[in-house]
C-alpha positions in Angstrom: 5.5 -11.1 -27.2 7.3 -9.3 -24.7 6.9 -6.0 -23.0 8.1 -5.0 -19.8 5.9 -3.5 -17.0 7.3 -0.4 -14.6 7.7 -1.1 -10.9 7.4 1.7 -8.8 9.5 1.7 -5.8 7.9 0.2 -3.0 8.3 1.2 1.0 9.9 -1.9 2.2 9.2 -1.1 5.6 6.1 -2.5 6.5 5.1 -1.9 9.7 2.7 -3.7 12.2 -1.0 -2.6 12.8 -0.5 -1.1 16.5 -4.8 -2.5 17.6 -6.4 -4.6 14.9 -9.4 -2.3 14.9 -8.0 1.3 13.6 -7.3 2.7 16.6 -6.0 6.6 15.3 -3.9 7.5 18.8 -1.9 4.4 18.7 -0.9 4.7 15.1 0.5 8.6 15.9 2.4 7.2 18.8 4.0 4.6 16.7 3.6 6.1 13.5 6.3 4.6 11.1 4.9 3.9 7.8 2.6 1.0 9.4 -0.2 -0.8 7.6 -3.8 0.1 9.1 -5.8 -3.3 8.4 -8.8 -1.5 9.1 -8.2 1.9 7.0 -10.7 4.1 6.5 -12.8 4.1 2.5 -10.6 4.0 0.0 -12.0 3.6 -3.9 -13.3 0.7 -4.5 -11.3 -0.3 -7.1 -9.6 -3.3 -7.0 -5.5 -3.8 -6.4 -5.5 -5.4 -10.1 -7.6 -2.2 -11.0 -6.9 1.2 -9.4 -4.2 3.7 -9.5 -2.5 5.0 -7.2 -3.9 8.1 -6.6 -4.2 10.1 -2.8 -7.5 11.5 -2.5 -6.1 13.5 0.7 -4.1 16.5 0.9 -0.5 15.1 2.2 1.2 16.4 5.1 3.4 19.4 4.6 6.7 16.3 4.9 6.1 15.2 1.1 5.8 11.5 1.0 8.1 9.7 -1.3 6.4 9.5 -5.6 4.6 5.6 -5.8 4.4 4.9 -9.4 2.7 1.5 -8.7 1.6 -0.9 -11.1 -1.4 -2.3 -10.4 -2.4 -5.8 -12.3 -5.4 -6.8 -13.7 -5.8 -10.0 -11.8 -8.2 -9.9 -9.0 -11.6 -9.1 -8.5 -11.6 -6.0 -7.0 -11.7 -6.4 -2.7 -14.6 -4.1 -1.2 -13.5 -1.3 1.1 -14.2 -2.9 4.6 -16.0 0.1 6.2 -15.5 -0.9 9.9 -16.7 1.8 12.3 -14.8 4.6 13.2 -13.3 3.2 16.6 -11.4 5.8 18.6 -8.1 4.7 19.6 -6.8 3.5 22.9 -6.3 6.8 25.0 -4.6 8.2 28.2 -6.7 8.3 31.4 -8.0 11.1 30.9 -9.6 11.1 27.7 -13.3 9.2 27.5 -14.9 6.9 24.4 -18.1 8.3 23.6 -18.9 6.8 20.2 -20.9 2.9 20.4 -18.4 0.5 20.2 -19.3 -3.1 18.4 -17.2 -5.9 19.8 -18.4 -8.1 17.0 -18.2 -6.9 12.9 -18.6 -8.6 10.1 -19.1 -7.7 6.5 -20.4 -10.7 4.3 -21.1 -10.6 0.8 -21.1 -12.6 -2.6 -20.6 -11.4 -6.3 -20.6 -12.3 -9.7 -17.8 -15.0 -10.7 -19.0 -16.8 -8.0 -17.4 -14.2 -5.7 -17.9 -14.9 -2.3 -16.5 -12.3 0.4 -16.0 -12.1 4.1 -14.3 -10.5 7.0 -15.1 -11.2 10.5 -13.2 -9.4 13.5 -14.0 -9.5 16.9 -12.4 -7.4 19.4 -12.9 -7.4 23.8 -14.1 -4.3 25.9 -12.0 -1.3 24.9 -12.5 -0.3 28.6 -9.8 -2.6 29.1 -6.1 -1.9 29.1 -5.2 -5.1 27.4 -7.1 -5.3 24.0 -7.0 -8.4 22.0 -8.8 -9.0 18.6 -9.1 -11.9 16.2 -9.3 -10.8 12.3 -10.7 -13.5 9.2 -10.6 -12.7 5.9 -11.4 -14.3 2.0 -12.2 -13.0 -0.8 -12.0 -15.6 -4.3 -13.4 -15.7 -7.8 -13.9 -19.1 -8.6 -15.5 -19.0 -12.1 -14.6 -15.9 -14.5 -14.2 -17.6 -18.0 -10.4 -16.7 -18.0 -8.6 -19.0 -15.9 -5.8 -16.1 -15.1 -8.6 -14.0 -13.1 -9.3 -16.6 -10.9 -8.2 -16.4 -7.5 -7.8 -16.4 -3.4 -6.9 -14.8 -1.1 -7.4 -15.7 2.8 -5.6 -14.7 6.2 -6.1 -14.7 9.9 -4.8 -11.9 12.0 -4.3 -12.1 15.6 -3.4 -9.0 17.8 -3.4 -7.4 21.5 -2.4 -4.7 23.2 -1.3 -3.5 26.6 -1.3 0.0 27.9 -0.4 1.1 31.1 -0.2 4.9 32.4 3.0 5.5 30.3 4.2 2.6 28.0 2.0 0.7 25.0 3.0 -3.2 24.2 1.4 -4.8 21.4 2.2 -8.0 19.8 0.4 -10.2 17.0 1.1 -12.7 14.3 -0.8 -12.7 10.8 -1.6 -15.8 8.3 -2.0 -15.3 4.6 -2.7 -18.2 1.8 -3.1 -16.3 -1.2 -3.7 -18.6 -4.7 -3.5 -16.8 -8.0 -3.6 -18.8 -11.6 -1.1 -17.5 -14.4 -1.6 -17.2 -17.9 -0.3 -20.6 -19.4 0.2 -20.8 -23.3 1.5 -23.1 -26.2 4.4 -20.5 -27.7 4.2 -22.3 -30.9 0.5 -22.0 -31.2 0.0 -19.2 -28.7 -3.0 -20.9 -27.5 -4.3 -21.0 -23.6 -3.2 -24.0 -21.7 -4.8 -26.0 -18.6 -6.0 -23.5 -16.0 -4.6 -26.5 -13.5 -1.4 -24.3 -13.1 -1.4 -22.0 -10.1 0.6 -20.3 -7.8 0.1 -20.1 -4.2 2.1 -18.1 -1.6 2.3 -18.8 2.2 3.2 -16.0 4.6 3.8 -15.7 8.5 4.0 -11.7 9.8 4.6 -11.7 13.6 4.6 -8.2 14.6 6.1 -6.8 18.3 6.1 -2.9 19.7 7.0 -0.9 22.8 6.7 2.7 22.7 6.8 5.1 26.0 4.1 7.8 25.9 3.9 11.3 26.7 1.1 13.2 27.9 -0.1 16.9 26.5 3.2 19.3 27.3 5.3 16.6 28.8 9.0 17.4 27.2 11.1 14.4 27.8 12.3 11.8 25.9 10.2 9.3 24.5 10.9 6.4 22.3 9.0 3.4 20.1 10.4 0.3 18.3 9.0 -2.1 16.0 10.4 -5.4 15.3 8.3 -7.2 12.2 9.9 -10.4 10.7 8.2 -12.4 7.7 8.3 -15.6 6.3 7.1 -16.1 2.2 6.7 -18.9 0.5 5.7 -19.2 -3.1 5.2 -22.6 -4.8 3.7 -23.4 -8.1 2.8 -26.4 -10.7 6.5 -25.9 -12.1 7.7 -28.0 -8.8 9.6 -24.9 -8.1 9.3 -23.3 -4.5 10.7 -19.2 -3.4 11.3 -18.8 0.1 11.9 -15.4 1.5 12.6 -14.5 4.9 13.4 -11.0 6.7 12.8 -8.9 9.5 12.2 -4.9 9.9 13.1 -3.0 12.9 12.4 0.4 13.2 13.1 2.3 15.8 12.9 6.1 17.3 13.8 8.6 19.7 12.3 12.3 20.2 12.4 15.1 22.8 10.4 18.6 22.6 11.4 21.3 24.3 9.0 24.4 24.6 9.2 27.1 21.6 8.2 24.7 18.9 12.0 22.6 19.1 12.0 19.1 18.3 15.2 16.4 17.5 14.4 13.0 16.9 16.5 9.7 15.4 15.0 6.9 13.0 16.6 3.7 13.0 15.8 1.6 10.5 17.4 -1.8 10.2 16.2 -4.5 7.3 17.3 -7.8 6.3 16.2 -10.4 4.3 17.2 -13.8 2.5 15.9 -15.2 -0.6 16.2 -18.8 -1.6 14.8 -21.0 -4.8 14.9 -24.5 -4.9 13.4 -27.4 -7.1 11.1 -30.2 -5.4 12.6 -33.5 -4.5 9.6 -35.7 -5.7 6.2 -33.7 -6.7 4.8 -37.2 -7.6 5.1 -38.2 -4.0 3.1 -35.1 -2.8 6.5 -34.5 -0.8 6.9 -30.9 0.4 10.6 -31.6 0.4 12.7 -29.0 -2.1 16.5 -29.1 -2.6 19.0 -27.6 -4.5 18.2 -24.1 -3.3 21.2 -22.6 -5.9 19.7 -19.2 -6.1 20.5 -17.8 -2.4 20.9 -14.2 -1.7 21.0 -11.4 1.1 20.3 -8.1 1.4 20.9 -6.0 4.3 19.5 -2.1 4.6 20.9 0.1 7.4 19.5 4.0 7.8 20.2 6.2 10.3 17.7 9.5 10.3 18.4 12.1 12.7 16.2 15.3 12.5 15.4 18.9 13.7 12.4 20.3 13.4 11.4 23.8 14.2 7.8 25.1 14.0 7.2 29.0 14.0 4.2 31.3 14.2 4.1 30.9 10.3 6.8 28.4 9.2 8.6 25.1 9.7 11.4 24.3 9.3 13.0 20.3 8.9 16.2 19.8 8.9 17.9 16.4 8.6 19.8 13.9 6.7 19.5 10.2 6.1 22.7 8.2 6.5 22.2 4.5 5.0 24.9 1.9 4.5 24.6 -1.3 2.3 27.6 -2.4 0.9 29.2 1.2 0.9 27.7 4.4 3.1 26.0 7.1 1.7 24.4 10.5 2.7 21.9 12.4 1.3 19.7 15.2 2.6 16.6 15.3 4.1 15.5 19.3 4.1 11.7 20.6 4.0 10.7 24.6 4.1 7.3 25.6 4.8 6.1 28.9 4.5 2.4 30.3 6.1 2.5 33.2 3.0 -1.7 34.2 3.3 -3.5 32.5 6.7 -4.8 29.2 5.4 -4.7 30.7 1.7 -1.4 30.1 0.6 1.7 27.7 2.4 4.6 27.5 0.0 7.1 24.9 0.4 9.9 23.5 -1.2 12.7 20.7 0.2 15.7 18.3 -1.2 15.4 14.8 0.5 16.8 11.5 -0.4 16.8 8.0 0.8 17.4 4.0 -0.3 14.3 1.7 -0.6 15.2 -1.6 -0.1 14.0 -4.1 -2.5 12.4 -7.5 -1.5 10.5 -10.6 -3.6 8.1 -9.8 -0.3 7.3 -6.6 -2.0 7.6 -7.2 -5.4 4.7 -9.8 -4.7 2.6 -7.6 -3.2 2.6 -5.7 -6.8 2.5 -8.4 -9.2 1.8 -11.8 -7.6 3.5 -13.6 -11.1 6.9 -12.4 -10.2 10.0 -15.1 -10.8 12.9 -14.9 -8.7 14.7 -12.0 -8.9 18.3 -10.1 -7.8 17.7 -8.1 -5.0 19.2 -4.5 -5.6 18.4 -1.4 -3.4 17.0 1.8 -5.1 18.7 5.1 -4.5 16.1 8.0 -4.6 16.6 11.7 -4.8 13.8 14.5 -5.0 13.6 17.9 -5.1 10.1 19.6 -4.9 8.5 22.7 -4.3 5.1 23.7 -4.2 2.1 25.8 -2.8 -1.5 24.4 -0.6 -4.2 25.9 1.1 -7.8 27.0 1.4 -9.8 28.8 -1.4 -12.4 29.0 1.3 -14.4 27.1 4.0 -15.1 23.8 1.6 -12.6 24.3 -1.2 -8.8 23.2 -0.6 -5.8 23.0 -3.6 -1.9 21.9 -3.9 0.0 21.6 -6.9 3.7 20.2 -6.9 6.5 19.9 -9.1 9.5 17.3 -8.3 12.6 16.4 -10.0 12.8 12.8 -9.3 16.1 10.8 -9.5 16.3 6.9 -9.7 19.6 4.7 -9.4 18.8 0.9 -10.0 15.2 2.1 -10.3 13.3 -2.0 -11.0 11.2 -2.8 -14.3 9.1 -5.7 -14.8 10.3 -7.9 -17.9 7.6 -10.4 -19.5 9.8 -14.1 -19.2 7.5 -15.1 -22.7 7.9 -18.6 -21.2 5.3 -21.1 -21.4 3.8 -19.9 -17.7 4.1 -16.0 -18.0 5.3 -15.0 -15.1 8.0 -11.6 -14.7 11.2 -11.0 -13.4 12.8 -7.7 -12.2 15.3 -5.9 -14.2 17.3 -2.6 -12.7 17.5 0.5 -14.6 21.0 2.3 -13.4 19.6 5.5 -13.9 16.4 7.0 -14.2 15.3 11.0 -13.9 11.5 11.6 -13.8 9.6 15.7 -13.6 6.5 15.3 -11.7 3.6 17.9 -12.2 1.2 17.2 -9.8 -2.2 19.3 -8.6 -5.2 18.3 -6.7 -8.3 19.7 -5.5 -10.9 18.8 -2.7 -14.5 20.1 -1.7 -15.4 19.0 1.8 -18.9 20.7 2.2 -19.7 19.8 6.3 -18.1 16.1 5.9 -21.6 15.2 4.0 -20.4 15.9 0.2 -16.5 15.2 -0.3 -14.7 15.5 -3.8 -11.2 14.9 -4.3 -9.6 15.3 -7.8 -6.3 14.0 -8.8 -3.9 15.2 -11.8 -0.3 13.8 -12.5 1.7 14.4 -15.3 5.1 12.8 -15.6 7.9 13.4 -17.9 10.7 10.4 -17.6 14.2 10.4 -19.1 16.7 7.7 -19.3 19.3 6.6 -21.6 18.6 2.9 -22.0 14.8 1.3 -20.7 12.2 4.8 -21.6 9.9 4.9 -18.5 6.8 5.8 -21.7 7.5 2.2 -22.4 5.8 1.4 -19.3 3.5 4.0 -17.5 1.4 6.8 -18.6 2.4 10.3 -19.1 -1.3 11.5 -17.6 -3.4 9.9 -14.9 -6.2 11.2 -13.3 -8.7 10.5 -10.4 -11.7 11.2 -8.9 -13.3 10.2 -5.5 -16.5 11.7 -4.2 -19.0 10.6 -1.4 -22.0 11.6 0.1 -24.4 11.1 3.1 -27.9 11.0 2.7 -29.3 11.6 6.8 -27.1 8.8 8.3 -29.5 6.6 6.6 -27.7 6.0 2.8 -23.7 6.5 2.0 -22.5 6.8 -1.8 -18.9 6.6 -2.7 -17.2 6.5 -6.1 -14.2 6.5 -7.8 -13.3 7.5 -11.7 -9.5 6.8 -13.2 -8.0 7.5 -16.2 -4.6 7.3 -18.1 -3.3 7.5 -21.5 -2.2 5.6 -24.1 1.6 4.2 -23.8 3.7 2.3 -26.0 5.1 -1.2 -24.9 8.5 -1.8 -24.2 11.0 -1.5 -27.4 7.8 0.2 -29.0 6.0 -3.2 -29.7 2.8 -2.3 -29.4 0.5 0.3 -27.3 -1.4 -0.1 -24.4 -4.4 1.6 -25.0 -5.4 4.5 -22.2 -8.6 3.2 -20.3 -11.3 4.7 -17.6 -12.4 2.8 -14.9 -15.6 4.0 -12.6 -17.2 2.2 -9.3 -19.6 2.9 -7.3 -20.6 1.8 -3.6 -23.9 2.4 -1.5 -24.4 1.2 1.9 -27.7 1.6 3.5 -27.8 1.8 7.6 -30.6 -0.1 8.9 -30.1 0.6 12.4 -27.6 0.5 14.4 -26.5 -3.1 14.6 -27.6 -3.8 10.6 -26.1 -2.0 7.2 -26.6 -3.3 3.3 -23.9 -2.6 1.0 -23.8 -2.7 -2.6 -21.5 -1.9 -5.1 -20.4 -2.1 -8.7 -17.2 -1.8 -10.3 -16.0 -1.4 -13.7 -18.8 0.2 -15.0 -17.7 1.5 -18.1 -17.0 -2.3 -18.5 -13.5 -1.1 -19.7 -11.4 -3.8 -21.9 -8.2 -3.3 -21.1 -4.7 -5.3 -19.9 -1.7 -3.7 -18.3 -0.3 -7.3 -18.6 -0.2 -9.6 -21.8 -2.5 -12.3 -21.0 -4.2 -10.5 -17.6 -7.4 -8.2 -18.6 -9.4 -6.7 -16.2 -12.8 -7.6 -15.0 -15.6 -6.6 -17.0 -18.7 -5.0 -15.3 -18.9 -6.6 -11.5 -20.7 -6.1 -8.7 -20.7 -7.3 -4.9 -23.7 -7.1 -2.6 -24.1 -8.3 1.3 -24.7 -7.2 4.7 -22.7 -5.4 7.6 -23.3 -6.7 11.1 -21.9 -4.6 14.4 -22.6 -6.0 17.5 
């Protein structure tokens, strides 16, 4: 049978973690779009499980739409709740919080899950920081062999400050293993569970930024250089190999009055090979005819004016990218203070080219094939209104008109190994309605509520082939006397229809909950449970979700 899967557009700019341990300062000063390994809760449901849904209020800059697709194919990976460790800080600002220099969270689940990550990190007295990050998380006996899987890295990463510069550098290690739905076409029965695939990637990371104190107007600047090396191999004798490397740079000066100009540079290339092994009898990691060998090269320029009044802003700016030809497109945001902290309207017309790689295609569905590498033009106009109903209650509601060119879908290979490929739809328009709602009553009781409704057109692959219409979400916590935290998350979608109108994939809920229980100040217990509806549903043929799971352990800070 085959159905094909939506792909949202992914950031392809993945940026390096500034301090291994979350360190806030550092990430403004070299804020551009980097991954936090140590983020704060998210819900705990899993990659192959969740939805993508922002339980924050964005920025008043609207971020570009994800419409990820999540697969059902991993036990979901417990929020790592590390301790909220202030950032590396000018001179004159102190650290008052405690400070572990050892963490670790340990913990083992059904499926014969076990789970743990370890990080250590040196005096953050010091100007040069180092820390040492180990991860794994598997599930090593779920009755379908597809679910089974593991994932392990080591992260390594320091940095140097002096009175005005930051240097960091670091280098991450990831073996992920992940077992794909094998069947007999002519029988449509399950195969071995021997086949698997298992990727291999190296992420050095390096970044220099000069900093400026409070009210100092001249020119500062940051760069990031991150190049990757991927490599997928499977039981096929077949072996990917993807290599790259991201820079992103920036330049900025203030000026008194609420001015501010700054330039993004952002410069990506990559390479992606396949090739056949020489002799998989021999155990020889040799591989040869690497036929399939393409490049890709993204170039974006982004210069910007921004402008911030007594009761408005005002971004002005346009982003310039050039892959094979050069285009422009605008990048324009208008926000609008209408009733103090009741009502900010804004509206804006911005537009951009995400660059597609098998890195990040991965990263979204780990049974990807080889695949063409086209960029993805995006357009959106948007306009909307946020603020406070009062002290606790905050709102925003949005509307966008999206527009795709060489937007990718997932198509199902219906080989014998189902794995996907990517397939580019040349355009795609998509209306957006989306609305949320939080309640923040003194940081103890926090509920954020989610509501997206989408509305796709295009002429040749329908977008209700692939993703629901509705989603929903739901994420509350709570704090019992810093003794006891609860934190859950609910999703929901509708029903949608497969590709060519095949079949339906039924809409689902999922709920999970997590408690952790603070011992003292060097012990916690965690517990949580996922899928508790013990939902039975697939958003791939041949990959369902987990039923009801749970994962229980202990949190050490030392």
């Amino acid at each position: 049978m085959r159905a094909s899967k939506f792909i949202g557009v992914l950031s392809c700019a993945i940026l390096c973690s500034l301090n291994t341990f979350a360190q806030q300062q550092a990430d403004s000063i070299l804020d551009l779009n980097q991954v936090d390994i140590f983020k704060p809760y998210q819900p705990i449901l899993a990659d192959a499980v969740k939805i993508n849904f922002s339980p924050e209020l964005p920025k008043t800059t609207v971020e570009p739409i994800k419409l990820t697709y999540d697969l059902p194919t991993k036990l979901l990976s417990v929020s790592v709740q590390k301790p909220d460790i202030k950032p590396i800080t000018l001179p004159k600002q102190k650290v008052k919080e405690y400070i572990p220099i050892l963490y670790a969270k340990l913990g083992f689940g059904n499926y014969t899950s076990p789970f743990a990550n370890i990080f250590y990190t040196n005096s953050s007295k010091s100007k040069f920081k180092y820390g040492v990050e180990l991860f794994h998380h598997s599930v090593n006996s779920s009755p379908i062999a597809s679910q089974r899987f593991a994932k392990s890295y080591v992260q390594v990463n320091g940095t140097y400050l002096t009175t005005n510069h930051l240097l960091t550098a670091g280098i991450k290690y990831t073996n992920s293993i992940y077992r794909p739905y094998s069947q007999e076409i002519s029988t449509n029965k399950p195969l071995t569970d021997l086949d698997k695939f298992v990727f291999d990637k190296i992420e050095p990371t390096f970044s220099f930024a000069k900093l400026n104190k409070d009210f100092d107007y001249s020119w500062s600047y940051k760069t990031q250089l991150n190049p990757y090396f991927l490599t997928k191999k499977d039981s096929l004798a077949t072996c990917i190999n993807e290599s790259g490397i991201d820079w992103n740079s920036q330049i900025s000066k203030s000026w008194k009055g609420g001015h501010q100009f700054l330039i993004n540079v952002i410069v990506q290339t990559n390479q992606l090979k396949e090739g056949v092994m020489v002799d998989k009898s021999s155990g020889s990691n040799q591989y040869t005819g690497f036929a399939f060998n393409l490049k890709n090269t993204l170039t974006t320029i982004n210069p910007i004016y921004n402008y911030s009044g007594k009761d408005w802003h005002a971004n002005l700016g346009m982003n310039l990218a050039l892959d094979s030809k050069l285009y422009f497109f605008p990048d324009i945001q208008l926000d609008k203070n209408m009733i103090q902290n009741v009502l900010t309207g804004f509206a804006g017309y911005q537009g951009t080219i995400q660059k597609n790689s098998y890195r990040n295609f991965q990263l979204n569905n780990p049974f990807m094939d080889v695949v063409l590498l086209q960029n993805t033009h995006k357009t959106d106009l948007f306009i909307g209104a946020k603020g406070l109903v009062n002290k606790t209650l905050n709102y925003l509601v949005k509307g966008s008109l999206l527009k795709y060119n060489q937007l990718p879908f997932m198509a199902d290979s219906n080989k014998v190994i189902r794995n996907y490929t990517a397939i580019y739809q040349a355009t795609s328009n998509i209306f957006n309605a989306h609305a949320e709602l939080g309640y923040n009553k003194n940081d103890l009781l926090k509920i954020n509520g989610v509501l997206d409704y989408y509305n796709f057109y295009t002429p040749k692959y329908s977008y209700n082939y692939s993703f629901p219409t509705f989603q929903f979400g739901l994420n509350a916590s709570y704090k019992f006397e810093n003794k006891l935290d609860l934190k859950g998350a609910l999703v929901a979608w509708n029903a949608f229809p497969h590709y060519n109108n095949t079949g339906t994939i039924k809409g689902a809920a999922d709920l999970s909950l997590e408690g952790v229980y603070h011992y003292n100040k060097n012990v916690d217990a965690f517990l949580s449970i996922n899928n508790i509806l013990n939902t039975k549903y697939q958003r791939l043929p041949g990959y369902p979700v987990y039923g009801i799971n749970g994962l229980i352990g202990v949190i050490l800070k030392y």
